[in-house]
C-alpha positions in Angstrom: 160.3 141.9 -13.3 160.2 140.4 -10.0 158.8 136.6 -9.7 158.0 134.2 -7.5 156.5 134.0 -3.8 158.6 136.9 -2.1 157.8 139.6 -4.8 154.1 138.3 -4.3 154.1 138.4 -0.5 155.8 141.9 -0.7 152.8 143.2 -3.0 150.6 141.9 -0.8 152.1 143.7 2.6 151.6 146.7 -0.3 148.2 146.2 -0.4 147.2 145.9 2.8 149.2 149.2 3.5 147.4 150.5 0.8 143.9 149.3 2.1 144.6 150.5 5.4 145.7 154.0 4.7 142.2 154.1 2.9 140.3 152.6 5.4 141.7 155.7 8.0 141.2 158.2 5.7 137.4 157.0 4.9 136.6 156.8 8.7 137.7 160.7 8.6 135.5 161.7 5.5 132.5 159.9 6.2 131.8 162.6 8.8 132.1 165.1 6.7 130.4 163.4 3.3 127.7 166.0 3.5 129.7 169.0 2.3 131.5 167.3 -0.6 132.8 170.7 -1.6 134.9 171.0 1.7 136.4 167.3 0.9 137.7 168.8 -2.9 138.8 172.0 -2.1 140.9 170.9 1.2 144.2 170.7 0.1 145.6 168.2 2.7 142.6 166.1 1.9 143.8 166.3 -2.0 147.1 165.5 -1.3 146.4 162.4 1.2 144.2 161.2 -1.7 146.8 161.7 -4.5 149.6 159.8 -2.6 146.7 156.8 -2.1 146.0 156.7 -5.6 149.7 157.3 -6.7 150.5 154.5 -4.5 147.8 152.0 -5.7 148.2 152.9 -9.2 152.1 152.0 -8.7 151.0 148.6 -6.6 148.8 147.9 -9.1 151.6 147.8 -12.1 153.7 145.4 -9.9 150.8 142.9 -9.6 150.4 143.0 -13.2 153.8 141.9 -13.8 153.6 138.6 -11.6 150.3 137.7 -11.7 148.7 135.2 -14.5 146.4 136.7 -17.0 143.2 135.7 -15.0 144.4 137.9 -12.0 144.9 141.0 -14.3 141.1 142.0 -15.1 139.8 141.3 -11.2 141.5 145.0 -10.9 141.2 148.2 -12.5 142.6 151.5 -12.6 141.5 154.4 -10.8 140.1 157.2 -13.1 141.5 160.5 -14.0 138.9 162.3 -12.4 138.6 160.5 -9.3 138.8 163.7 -7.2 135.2 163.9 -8.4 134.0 161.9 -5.8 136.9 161.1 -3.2 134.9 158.4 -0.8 133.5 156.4 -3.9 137.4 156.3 -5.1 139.1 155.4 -1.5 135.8 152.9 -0.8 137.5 151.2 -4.6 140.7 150.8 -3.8 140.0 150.0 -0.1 138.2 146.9 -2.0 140.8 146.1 -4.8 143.4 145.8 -2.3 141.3 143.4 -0.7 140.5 141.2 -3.3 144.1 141.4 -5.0 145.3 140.6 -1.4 142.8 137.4 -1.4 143.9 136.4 -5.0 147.5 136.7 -4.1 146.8 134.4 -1.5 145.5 131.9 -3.6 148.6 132.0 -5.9 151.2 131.6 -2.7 149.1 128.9 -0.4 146.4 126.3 0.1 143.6 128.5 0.5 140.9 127.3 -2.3 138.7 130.0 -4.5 135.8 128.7 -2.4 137.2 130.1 1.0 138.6 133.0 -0.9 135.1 134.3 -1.8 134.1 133.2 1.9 136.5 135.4 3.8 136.0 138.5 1.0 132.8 138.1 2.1 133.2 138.3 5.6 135.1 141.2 5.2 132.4 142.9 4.1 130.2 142.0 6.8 132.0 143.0 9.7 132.8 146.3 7.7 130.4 148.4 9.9 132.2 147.3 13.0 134.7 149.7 11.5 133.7 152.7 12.5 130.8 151.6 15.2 133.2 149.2 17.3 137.3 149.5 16.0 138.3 147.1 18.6 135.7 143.9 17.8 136.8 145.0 14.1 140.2 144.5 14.6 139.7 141.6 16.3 138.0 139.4 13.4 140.0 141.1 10.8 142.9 139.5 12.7 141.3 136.1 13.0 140.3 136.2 9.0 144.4 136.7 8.6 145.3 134.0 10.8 143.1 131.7 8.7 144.6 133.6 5.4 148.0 132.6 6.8 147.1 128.9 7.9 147.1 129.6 11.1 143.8 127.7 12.0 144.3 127.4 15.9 145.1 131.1 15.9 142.0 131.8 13.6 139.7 129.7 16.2 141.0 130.9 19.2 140.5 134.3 18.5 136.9 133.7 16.9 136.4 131.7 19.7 137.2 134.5 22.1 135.2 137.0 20.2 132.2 134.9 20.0 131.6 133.7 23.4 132.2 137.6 24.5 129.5 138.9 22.4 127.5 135.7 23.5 127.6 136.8 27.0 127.6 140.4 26.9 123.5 139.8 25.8 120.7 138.2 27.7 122.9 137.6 30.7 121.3 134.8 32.4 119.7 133.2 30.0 120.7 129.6 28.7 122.1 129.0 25.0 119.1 127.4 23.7 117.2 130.2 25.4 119.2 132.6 23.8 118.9 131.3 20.5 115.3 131.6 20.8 114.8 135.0 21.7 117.4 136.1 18.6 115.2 134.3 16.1 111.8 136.2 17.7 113.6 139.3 17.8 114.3 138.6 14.1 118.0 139.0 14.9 119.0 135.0 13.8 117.0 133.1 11.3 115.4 130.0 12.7 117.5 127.8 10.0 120.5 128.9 11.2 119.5 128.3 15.5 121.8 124.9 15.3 124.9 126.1 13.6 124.5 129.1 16.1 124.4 126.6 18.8 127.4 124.7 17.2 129.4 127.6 17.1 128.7 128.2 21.0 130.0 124.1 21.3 133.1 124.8 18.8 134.0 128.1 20.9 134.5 126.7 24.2 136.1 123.7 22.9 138.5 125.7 21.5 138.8 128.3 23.5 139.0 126.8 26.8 137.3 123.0 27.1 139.5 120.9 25.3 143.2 122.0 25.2 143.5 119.0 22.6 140.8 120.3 20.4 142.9 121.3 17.3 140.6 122.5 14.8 140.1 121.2 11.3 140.3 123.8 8.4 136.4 123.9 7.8 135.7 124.0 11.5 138.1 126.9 12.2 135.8 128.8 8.8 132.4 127.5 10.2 134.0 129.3 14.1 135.0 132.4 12.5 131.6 133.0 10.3 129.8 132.3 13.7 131.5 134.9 15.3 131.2 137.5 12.6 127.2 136.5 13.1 127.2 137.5 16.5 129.4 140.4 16.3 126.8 142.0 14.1 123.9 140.7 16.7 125.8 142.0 19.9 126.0 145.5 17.9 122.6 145.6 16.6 121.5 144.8 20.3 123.8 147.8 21.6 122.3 149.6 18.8 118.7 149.3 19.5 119.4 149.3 23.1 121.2 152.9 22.8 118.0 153.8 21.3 115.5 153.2 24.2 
């Protein structure tokens, strides 16, 4: 059996392979979710799902051998029937991979549970940029890694980037406390959260470009990225509704 860090970090780099394979082939069968007959009976569809679930299931074994016993039953395996309902088995594993890449984490650095559960749940958030906006997506999925990794400048300056773009890419012209305002009315930012969305404006351009000796703290670099992940999802709710007029 392999042990230690490097069979862990090369899991993980499984994983993610894994979750990202999924992830591609989900963006193709959501358009076509409304004819689940075509999705069973294509035969390249079939097969790209069978090596996904061959692949996980095989993934899945390793990380039973190296992880302790509390990491085994965060995972399961996929059913034998899973062909019954491809997008509700790739949307699984897209997840497991996920959350065994987040535990492996916590076994091979300093990441606690608590920011474990944090970033698992930004993932989830920005999850809709998927599809709607790939390149924002990619964006924070690559600042969450950087703060997976410890890389907490890295993580800031790109959550920094993203946020003051989507900051002012809407109501051009208006102030930050003006701003801040019109989300809450618009029911787009609850009031409670106006000052850590103004602190996140503060932490941005300190970061970002202000102060080239800002070097951001662990919790600040968090508190940046969930700010940007906030706007994101305003800035594409705006586009949204704006699309729609």
């Amino acid at each position: 059996m392999m042990r230690g860090d490097k069979a862990l970090k090369a899991i993980k780099c499984r994983f993610e392979a894994i979750k990202n394979t999924a992830a591609d082939l989900l963006n193709e069968l959501y358009t076509q979710h409304h004819n689940m007959l075509v999705l069973t009976i294509n035969p390249m569809i079939s097969m790209r799902i069978y090596a996904i679930v061959s692949e996980y299931e095989l993934t899945l074994s390793m990380y039973e051998e190296v992880v302790p016993e509390e990491g085994k039953f965060i995972l399961r395996n996929i059913s034998g029937d899973y062909m019954t309902n491809p997008i509700m088995t790739l949307e699984l594993i897209r997840n497991n991979c996920e959350i065994a890449k987040l535990f492996i984490s916590s076994l091979i650095g300093d990441i606690s549970h608590e920011d474990i559960d944090k970033l698992y749940s930004l993932r989830q958030e920005i999850e809709p940029l998927r599809k709607s906006n790939p390149e924002l997506y990619q964006h924070l999925e690559n600042a969450i890694k950087e703060y997976e990794n410890g890389h907490y400048l890295a993580c800031a300056l790109i959550a920094g980037k993203i946020f003051i773009y989507c900051h002012e890419s809407i109501l051009t012209g208006k102030s930050e406390e003006e701003k801040a305002k019109i989300l809450v009315e618009r029911g787009l930012l609850e009031e409670k959260l106006k000052e850590l969305f103004l602190r996140g404006g503060r932490l941005a351009r300190n970061y970002f470009s202000h102060d080239m000796l800002a070097y951001p703290k662990p919790h600040d670099s968090l508190d940046l990225l969930s700010q940007a992940v906030k706007m994101a999802l305003i800035y594409r709710k705006l586009k949204v509704g704006s699309s729609q007029d």
